[in-house]
Backbone as ProteinMPNN parsed JSONL, in Angstrom:
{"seq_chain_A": "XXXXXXXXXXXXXXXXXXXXXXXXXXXXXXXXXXXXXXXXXXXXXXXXXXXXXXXXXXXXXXXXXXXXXXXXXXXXXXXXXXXXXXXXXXXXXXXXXXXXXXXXXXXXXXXXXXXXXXXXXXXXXXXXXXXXXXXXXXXXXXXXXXXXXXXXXXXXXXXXXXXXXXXXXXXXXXXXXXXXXXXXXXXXXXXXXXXXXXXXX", "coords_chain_A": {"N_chain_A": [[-71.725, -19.221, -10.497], [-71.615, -18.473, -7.06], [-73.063, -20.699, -5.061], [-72.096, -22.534, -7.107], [-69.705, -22.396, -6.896], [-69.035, -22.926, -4.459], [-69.777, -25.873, -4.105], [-67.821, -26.611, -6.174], [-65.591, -26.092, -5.147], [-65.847, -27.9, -2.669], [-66.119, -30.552, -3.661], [-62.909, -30.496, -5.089], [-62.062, -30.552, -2.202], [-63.031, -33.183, -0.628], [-61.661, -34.867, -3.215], [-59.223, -34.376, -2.956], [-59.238, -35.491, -0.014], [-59.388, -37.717, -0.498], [-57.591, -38.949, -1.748], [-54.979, -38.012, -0.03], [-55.861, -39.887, 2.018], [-55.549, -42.867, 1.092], [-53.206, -42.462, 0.199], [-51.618, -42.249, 3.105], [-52.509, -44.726, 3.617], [-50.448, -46.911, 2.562], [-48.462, -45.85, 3.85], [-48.835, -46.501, 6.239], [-48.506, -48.99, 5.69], [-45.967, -49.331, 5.237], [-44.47, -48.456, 7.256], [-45.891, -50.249, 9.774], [-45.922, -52.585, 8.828], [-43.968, -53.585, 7.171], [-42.025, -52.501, 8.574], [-40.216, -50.567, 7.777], [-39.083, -47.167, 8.267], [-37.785, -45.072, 6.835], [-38.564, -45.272, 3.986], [-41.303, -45.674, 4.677], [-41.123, -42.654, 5.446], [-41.006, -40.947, 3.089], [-42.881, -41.99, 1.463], [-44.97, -40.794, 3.1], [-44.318, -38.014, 2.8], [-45.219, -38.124, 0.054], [-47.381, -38.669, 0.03], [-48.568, -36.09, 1.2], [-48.071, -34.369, -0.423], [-49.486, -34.708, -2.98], [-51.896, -34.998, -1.526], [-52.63, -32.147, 0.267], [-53.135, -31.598, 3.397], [-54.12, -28.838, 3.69], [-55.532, -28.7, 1.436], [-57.611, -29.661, 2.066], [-61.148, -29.346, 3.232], [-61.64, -28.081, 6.322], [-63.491, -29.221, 8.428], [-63.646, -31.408, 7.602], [-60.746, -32.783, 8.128], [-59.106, -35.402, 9.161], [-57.899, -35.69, 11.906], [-57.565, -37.278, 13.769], [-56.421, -39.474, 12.494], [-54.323, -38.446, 10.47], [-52.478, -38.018, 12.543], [-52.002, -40.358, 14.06], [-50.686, -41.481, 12.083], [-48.501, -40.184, 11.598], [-47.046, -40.322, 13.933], [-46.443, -43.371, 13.997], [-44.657, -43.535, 12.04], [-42.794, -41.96, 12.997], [-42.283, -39.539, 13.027], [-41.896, -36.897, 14.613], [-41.894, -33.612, 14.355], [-44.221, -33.329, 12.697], [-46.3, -34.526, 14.016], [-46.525, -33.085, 16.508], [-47.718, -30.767, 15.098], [-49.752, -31.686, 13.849], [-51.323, -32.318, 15.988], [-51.684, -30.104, 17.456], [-53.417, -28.571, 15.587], [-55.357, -30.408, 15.755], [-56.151, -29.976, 18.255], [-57.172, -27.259, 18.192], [-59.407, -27.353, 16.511], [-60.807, -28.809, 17.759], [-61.453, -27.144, 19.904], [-63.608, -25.495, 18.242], [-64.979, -26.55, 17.858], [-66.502, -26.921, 20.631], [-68.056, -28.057, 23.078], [-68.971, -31.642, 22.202], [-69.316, -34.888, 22.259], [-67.762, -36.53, 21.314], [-65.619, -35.311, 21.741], [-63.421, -35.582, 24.13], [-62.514, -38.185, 24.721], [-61.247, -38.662, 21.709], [-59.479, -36.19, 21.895], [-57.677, -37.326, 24.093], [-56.703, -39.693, 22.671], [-55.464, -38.546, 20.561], [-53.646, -37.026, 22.428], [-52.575, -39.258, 23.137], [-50.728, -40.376, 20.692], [-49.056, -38.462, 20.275], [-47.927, -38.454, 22.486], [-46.613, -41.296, 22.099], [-45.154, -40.78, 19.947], [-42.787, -38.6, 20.684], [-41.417, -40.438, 22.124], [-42.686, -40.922, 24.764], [-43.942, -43.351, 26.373], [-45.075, -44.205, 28.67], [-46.87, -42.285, 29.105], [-48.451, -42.37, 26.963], [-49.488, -44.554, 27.035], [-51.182, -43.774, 29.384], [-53.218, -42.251, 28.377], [-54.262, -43.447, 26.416], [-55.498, -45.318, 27.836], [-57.264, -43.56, 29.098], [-59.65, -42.94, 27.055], [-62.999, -43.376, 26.295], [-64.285, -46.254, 26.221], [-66.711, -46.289, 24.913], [-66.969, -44.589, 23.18], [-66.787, -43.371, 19.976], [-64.792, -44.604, 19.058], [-62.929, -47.426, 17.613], [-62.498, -50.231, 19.324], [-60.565, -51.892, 18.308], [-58.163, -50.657, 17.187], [-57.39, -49.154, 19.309], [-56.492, -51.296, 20.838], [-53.921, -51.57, 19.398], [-52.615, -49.435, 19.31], [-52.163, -49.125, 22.78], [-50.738, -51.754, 22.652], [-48.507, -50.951, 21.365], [-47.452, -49.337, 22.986], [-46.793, -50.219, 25.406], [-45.118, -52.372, 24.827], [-42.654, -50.836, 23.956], [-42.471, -49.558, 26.355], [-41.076, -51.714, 27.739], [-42.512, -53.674, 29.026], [-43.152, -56.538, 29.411], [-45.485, -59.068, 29.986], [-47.493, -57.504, 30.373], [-47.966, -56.135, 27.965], [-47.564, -58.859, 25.741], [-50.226, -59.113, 26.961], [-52.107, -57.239, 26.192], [-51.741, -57.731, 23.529], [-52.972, -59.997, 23.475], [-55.389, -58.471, 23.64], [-55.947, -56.925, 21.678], [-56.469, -58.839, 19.567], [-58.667, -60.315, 20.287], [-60.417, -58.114, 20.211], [-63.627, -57.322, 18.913], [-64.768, -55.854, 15.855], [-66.021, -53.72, 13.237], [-64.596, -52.867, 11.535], [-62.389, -54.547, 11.572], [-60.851, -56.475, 9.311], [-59.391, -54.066, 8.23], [-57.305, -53.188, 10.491], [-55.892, -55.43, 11.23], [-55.103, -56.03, 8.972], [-52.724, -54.496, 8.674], [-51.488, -54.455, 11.251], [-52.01, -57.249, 12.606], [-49.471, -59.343, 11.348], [-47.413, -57.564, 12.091], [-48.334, -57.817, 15.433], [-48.153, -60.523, 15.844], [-45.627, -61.254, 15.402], [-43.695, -60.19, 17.064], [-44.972, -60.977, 19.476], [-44.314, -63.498, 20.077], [-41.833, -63.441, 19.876], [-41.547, -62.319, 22.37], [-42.348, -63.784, 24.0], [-40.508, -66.22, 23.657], [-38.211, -65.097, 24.559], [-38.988, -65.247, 27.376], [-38.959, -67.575, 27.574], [-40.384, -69.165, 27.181], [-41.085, -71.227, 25.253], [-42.924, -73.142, 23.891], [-45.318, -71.64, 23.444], [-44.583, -69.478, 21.965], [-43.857, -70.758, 19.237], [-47.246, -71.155, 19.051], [-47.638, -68.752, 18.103]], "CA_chain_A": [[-72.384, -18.674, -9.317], [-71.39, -18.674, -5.706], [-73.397, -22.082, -5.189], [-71.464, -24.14, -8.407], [-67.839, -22.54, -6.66], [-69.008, -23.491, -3.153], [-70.113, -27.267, -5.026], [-66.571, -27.121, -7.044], [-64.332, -26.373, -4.019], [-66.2, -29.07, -1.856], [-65.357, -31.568, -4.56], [-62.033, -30.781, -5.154], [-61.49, -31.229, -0.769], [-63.123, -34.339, -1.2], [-61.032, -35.598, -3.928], [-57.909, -34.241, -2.086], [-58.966, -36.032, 0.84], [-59.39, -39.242, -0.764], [-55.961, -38.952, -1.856], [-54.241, -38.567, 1.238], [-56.121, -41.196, 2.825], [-54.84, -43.84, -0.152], [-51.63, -42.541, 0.743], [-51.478, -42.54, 4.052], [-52.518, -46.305, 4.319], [-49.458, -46.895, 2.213], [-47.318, -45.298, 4.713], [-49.063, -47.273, 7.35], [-48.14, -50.482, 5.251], [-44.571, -49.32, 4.879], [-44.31, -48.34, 9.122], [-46.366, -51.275, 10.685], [-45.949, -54.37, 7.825], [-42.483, -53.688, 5.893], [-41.463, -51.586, 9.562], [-39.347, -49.421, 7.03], [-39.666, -46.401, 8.4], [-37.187, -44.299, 5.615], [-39.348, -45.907, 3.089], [-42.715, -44.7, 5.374], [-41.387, -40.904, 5.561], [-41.035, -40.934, 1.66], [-44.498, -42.212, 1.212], [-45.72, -39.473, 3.869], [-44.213, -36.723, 1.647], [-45.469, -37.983, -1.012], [-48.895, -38.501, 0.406], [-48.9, -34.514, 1.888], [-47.681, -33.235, -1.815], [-50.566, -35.253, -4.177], [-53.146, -34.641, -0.933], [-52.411, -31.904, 1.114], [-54.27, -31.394, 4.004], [-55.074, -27.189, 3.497], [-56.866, -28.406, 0.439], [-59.413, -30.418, 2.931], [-62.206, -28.445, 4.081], [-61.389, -27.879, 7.977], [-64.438, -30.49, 8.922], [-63.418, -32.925, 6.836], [-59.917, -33.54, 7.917], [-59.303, -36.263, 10.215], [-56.769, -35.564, 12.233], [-56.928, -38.468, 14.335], [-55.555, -40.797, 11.363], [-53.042, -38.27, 10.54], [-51.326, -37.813, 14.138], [-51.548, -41.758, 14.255], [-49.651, -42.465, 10.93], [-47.245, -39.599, 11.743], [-46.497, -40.989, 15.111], [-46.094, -44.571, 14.062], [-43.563, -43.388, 10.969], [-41.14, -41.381, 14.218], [-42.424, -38.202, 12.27], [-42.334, -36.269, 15.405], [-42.42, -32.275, 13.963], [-45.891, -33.531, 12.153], [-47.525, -35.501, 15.112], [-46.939, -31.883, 16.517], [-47.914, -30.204, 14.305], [-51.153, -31.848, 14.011], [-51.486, -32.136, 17.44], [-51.437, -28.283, 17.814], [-54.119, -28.128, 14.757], [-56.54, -30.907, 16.265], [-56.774, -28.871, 19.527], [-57.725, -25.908, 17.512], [-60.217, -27.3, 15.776], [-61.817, -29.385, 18.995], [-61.869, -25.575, 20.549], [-63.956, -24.343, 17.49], [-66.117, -26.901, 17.628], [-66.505, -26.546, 21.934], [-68.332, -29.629, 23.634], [-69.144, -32.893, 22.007], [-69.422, -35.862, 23.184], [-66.037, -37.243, 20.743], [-64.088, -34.648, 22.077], [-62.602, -35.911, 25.52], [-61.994, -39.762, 23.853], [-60.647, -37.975, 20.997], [-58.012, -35.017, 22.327], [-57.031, -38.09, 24.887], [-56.236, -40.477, 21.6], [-54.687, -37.38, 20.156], [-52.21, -37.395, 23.055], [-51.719, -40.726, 22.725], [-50.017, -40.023, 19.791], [-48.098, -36.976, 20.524], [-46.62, -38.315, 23.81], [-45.625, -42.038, 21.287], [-43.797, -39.661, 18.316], [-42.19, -38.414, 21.686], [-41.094, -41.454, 23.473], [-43.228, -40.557, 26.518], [-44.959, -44.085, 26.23], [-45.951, -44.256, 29.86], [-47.87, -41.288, 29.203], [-49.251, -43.001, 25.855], [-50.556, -46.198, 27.45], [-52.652, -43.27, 29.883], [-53.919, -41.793, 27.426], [-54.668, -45.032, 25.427], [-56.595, -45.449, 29.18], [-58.508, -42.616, 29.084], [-59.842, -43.032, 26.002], [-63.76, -43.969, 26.899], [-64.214, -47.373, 24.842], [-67.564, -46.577, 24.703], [-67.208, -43.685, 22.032], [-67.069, -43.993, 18.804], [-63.144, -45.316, 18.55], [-62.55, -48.847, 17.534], [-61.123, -50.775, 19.976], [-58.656, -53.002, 17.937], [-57.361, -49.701, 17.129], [-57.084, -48.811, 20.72], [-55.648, -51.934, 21.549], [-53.267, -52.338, 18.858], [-51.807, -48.618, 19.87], [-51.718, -49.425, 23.749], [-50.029, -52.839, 22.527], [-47.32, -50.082, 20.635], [-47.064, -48.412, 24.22], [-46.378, -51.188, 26.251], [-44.192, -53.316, 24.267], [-41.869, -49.807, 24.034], [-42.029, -49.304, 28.018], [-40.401, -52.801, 27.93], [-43.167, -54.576, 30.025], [-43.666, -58.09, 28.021], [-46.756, -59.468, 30.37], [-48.728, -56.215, 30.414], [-47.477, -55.919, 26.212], [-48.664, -59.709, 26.069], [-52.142, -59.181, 27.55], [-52.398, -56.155, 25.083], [-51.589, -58.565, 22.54], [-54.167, -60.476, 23.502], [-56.679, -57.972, 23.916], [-55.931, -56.849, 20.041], [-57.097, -60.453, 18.518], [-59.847, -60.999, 21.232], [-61.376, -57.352, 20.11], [-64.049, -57.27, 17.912], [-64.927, -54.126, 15.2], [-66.02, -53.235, 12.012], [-62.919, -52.434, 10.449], [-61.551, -55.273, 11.796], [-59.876, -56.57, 8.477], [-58.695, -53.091, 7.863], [-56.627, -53.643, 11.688], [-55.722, -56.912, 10.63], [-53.941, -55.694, 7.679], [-51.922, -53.229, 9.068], [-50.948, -54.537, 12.859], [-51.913, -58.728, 12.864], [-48.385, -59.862, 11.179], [-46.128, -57.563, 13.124], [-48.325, -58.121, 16.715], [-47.986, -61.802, 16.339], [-44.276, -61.251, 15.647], [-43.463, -59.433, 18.456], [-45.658, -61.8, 20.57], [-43.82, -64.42, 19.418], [-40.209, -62.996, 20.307], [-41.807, -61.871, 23.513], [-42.786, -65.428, 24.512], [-39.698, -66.888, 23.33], [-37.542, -64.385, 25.424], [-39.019, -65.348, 28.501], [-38.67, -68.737, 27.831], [-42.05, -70.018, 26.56], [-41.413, -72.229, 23.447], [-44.544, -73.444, 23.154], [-46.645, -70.328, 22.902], [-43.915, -68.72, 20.899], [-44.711, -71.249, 18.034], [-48.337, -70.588, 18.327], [-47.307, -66.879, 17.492]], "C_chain_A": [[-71.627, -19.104, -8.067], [-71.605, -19.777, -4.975], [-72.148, -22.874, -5.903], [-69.982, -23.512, -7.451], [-67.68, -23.497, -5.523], [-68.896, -25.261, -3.401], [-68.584, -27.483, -5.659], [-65.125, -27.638, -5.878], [-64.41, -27.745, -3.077], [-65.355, -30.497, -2.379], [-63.995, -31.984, -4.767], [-61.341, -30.911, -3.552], [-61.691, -32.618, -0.713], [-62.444, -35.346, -1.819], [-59.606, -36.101, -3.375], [-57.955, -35.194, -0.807], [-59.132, -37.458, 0.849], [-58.387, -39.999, -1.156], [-55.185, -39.603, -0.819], [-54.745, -39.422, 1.666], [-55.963, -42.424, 1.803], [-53.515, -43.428, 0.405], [-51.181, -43.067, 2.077], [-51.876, -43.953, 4.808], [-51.259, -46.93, 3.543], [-48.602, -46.627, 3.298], [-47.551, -46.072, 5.728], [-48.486, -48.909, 6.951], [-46.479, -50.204, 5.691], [-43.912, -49.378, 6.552], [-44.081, -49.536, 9.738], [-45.86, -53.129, 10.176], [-44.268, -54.551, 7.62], [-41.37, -52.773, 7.492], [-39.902, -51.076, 8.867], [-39.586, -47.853, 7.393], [-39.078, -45.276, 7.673], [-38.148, -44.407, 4.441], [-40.948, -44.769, 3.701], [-43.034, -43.027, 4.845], [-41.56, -40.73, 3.838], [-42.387, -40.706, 1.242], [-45.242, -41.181, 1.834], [-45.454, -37.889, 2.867], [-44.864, -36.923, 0.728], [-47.22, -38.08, -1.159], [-49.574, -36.854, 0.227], [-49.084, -33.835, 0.255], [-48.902, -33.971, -2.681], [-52.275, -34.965, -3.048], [-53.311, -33.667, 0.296], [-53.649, -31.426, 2.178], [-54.886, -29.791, 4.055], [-55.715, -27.867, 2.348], [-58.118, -29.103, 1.096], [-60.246, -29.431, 3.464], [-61.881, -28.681, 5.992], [-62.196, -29.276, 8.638], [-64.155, -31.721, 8.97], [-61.985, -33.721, 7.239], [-60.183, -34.18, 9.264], [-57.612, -36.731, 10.821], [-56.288, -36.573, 13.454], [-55.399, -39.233, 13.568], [-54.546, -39.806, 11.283], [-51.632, -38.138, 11.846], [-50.843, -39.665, 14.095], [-50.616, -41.871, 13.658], [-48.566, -41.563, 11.269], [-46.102, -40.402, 13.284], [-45.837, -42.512, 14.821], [-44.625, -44.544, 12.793], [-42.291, -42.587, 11.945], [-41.606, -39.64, 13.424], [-42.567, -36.844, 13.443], [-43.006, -34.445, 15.582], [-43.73, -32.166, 13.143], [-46.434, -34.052, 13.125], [-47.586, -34.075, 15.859], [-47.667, -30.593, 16.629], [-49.515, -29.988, 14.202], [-51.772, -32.009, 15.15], [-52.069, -31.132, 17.327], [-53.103, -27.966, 16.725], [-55.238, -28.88, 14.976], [-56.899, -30.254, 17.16], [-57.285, -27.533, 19.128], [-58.874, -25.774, 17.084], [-61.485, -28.109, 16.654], [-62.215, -27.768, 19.354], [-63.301, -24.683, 19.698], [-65.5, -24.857, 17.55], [-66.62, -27.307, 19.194], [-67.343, -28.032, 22.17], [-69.118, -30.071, 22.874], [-68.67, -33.538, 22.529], [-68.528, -36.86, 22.719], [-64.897, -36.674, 21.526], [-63.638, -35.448, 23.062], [-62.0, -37.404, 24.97], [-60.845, -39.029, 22.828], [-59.498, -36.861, 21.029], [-57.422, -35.98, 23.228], [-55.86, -39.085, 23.947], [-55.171, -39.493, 20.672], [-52.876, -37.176, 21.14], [-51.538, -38.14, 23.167], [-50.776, -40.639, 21.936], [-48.721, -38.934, 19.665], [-47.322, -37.826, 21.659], [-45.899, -40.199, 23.038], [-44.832, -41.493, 20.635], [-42.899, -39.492, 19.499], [-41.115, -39.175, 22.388], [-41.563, -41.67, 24.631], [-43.894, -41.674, 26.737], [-45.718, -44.569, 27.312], [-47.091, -43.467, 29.942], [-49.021, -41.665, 27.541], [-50.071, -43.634, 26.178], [-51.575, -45.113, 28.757], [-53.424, -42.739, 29.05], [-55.057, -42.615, 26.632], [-55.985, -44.924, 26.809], [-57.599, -44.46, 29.285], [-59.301, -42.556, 28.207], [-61.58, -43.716, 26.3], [-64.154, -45.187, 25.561], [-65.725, -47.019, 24.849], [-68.252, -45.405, 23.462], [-66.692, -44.434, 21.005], [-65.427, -44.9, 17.871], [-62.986, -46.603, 18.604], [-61.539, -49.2, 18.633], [-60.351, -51.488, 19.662], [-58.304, -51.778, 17.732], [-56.324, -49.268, 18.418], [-56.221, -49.861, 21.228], [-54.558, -52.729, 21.102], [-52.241, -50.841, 19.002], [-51.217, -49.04, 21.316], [-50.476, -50.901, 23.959], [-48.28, -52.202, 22.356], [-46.43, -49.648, 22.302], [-46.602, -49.432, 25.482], [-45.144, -51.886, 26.117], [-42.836, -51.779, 24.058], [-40.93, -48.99, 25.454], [-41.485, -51.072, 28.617], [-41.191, -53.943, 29.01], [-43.714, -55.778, 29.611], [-44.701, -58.774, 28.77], [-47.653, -58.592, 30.101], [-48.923, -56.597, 28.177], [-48.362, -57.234, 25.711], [-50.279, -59.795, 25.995], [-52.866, -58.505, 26.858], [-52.686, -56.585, 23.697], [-52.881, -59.592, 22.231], [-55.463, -59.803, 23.085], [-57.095, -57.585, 22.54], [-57.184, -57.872, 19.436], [-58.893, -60.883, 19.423], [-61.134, -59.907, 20.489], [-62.097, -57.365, 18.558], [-65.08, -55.834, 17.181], [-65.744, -54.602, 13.949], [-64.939, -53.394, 10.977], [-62.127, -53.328, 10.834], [-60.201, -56.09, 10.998], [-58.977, -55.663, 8.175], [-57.252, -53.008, 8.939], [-55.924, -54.048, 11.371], [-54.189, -56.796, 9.316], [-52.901, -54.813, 8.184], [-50.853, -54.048, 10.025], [-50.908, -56.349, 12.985], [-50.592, -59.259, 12.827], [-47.781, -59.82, 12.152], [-46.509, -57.927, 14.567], [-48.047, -59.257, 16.705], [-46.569, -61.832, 16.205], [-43.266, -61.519, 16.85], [-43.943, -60.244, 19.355], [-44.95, -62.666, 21.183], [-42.118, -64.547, 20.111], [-40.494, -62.626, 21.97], [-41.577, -63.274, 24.37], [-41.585, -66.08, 24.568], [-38.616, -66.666, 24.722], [-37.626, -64.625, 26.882], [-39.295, -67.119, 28.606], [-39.622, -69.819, 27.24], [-42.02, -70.324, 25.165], [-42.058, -72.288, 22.75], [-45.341, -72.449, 22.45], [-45.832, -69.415, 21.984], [-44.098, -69.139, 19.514], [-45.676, -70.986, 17.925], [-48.235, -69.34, 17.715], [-46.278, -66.78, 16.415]], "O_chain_A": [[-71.004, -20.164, -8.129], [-70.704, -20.129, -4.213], [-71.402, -23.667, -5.33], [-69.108, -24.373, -7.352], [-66.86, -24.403, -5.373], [-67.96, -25.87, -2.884], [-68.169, -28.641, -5.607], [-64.32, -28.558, -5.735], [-63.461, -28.473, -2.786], [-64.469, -31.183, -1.87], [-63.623, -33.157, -4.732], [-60.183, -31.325, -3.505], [-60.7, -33.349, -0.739], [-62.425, -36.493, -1.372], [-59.039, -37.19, -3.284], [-56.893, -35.707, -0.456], [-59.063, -38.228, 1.807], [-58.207, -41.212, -1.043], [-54.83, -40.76, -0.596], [-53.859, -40.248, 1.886], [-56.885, -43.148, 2.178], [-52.845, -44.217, 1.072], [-50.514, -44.092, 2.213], [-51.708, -44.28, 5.983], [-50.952, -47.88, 4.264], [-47.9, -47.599, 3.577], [-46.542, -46.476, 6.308], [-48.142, -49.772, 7.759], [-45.916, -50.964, 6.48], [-43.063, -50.182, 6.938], [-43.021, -50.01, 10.147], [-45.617, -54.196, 10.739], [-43.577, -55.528, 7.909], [-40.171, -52.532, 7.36], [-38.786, -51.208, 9.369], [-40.402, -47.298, 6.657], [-39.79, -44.276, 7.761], [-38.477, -43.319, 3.969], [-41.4, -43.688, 3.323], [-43.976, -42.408, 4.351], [-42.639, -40.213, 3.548], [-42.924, -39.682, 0.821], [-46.145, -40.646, 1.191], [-46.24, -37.04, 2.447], [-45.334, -35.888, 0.254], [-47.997, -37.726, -2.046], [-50.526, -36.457, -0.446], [-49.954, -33.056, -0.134], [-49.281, -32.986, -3.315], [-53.4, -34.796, -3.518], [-53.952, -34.057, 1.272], [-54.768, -31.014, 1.868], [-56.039, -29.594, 4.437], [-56.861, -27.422, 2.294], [-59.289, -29.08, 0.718], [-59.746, -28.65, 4.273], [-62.073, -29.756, 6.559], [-61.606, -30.185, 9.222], [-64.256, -32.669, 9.75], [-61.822, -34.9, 6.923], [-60.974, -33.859, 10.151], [-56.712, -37.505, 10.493], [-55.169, -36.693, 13.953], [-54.21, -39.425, 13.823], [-53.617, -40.087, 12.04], [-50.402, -38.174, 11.871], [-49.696, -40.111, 14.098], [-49.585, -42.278, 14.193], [-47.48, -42.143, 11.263], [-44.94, -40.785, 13.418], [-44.784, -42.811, 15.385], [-43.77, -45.428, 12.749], [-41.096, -42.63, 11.652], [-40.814, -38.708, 13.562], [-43.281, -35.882, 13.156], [-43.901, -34.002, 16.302], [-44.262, -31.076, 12.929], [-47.64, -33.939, 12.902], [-48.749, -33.678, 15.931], [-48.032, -29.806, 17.503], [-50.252, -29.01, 14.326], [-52.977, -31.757, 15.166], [-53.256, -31.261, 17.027], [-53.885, -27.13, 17.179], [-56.279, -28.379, 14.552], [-58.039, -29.796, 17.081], [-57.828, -26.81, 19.963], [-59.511, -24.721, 17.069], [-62.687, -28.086, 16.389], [-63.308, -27.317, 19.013], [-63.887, -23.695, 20.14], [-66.586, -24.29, 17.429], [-67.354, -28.288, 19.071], [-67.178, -28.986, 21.41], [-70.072, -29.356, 22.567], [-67.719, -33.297, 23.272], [-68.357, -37.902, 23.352], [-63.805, -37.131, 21.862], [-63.346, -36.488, 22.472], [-60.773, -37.471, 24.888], [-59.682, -38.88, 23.201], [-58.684, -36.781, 20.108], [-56.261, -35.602, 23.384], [-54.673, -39.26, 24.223], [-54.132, -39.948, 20.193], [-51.693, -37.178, 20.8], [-50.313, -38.127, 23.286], [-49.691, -40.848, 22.478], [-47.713, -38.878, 18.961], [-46.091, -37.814, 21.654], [-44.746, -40.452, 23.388], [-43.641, -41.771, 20.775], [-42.01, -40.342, 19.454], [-40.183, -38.718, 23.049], [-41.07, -42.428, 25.468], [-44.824, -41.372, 27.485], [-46.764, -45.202, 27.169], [-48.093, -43.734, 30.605], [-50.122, -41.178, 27.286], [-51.252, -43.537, 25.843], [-52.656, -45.6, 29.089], [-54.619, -42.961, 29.247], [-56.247, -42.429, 26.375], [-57.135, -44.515, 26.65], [-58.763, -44.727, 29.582], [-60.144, -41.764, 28.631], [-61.426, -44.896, 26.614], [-64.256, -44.985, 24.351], [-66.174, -48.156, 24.703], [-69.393, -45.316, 23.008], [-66.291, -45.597, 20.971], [-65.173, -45.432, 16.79], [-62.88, -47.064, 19.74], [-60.397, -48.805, 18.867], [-59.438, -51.871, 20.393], [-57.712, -51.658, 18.805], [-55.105, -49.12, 18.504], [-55.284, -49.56, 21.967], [-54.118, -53.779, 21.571], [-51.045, -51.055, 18.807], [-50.017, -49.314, 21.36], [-49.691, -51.103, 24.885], [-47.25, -52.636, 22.871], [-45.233, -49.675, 22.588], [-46.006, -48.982, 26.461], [-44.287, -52.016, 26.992], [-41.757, -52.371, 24.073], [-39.869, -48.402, 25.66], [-41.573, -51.443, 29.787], [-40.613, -54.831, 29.635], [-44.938, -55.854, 29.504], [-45.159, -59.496, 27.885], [-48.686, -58.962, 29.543], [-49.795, -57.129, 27.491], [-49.525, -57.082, 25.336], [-51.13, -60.32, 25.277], [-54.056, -58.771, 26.693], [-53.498, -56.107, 22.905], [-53.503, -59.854, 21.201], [-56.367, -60.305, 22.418], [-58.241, -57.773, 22.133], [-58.332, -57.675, 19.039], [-59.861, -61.557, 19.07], [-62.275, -60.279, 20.216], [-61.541, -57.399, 17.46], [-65.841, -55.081, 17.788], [-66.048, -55.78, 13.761], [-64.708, -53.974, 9.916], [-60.955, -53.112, 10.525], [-59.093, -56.334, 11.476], [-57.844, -56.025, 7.858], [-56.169, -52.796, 8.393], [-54.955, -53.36, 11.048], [-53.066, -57.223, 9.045], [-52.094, -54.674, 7.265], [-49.683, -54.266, 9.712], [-49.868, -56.838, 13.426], [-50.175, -59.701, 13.897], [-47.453, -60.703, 12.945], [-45.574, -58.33, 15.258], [-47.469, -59.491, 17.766], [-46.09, -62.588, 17.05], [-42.534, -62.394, 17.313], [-43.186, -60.293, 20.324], [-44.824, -62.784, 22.402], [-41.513, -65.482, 20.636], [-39.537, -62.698, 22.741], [-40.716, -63.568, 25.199], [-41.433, -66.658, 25.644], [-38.278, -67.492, 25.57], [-36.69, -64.351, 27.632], [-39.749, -67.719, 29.581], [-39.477, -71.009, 26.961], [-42.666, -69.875, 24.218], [-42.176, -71.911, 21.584], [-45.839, -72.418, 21.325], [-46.437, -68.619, 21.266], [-44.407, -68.334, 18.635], [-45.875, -70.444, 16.838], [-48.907, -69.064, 16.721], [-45.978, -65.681, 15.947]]}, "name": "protein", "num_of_chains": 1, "seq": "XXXXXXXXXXXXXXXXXXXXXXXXXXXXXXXXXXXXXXXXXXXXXXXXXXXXXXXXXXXXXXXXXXXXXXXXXXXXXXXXXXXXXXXXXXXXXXXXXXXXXXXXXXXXXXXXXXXXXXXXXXXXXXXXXXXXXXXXXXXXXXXXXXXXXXXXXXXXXXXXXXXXXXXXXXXXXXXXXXXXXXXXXXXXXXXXXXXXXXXXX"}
């Protein structure tokens, strides 16, 4: 019946989209942890081909996470891509109260893949922390956007603001972004002379 196909197809978006998102934290390991980013694109193909996103039901995909992971792998003809296909699908679904946070975080992404990261870290800014977007997320991208526009106090303070913020998903963060921000912190500190605080990092 028309029901059990509607019920079959659901399932198999579902399945598909449980896929790609297994993959695509892979790729985020390979980017952010192992910062391989040959290694990354691999894993991204191989994500797209075992979960592609036409088999997701339109609703269901979440095209935040994919613009992010494309952006942070240099994938710039997919950040794009999906770019172009989140604004399509904000349009369809006309005002909520995600959208404006959400198509802002969206550019975030599009103008990092880019290089535009002055125009990242506004974006990152516009972003109202009071919707539904984690802010270690938020402030472990704006950390990306700073530390890229070469500003090591602002980058720093970003750094800070990461470890200070507290979430939900905070281990999930953690896993991804903790190592390399304290890295980077670390080399930051050093660079400008600060010993001390470079060991704590």
């Amino acid at each position: 019946s028309s029901t059990e196909l509607r019920s079959q197809l659901a399932d198999a978006g579902q399945r598909a989209s449980a896929r790609l998102d297994v993959g695509l934290d892979s790729v985020l390991s390979a980017a952010v942890v192992l910062e391989d980013r040959p290694l990354a694109r691999t894993l991204l193909d191989r994500a797209l081909r075992r979960g592609p996103i036409d088999s997701i039901p339109s609703a269901e995909r979440n095209y935040g996470f994919y613009l992010g992971v494309a952006a942070l792998v240099g994938d710039t003809a997919r950040t794009r891509q999906w770019h172009a296909e989140s604004e399509r699908a904000w349009q369809r679904l006309g005002k909520v109260s995600a959208r404006p946070s959400s198509e802002a975080l969206d550019d975030a992404f599009l103008a990092l893949a880019q290089g535009r990261n002055a125009d990242a870290r506004a974006a990152v800014d516009a972003v109202n922390l009071q919707s539904a977007w984690d802010p270690v997320g938020l402030a472990a991208v704006r950390f990306l956007a700073l530390d890229r526009m070469q500003l090591p106090d602002a980058t720093i303070a970003a750094g800070d603001a990461f470890f200070e913020s507290r979430a939900q998903d905070r281990l999930y963060w953690d896993s991804h972004f903790r190592a390399g921000i304290l890295q980077r912190l670390g080399e930051i500190q050093e660079a400008k002379g600060d010993i001390a605080k470079a060991l704590v990092h």
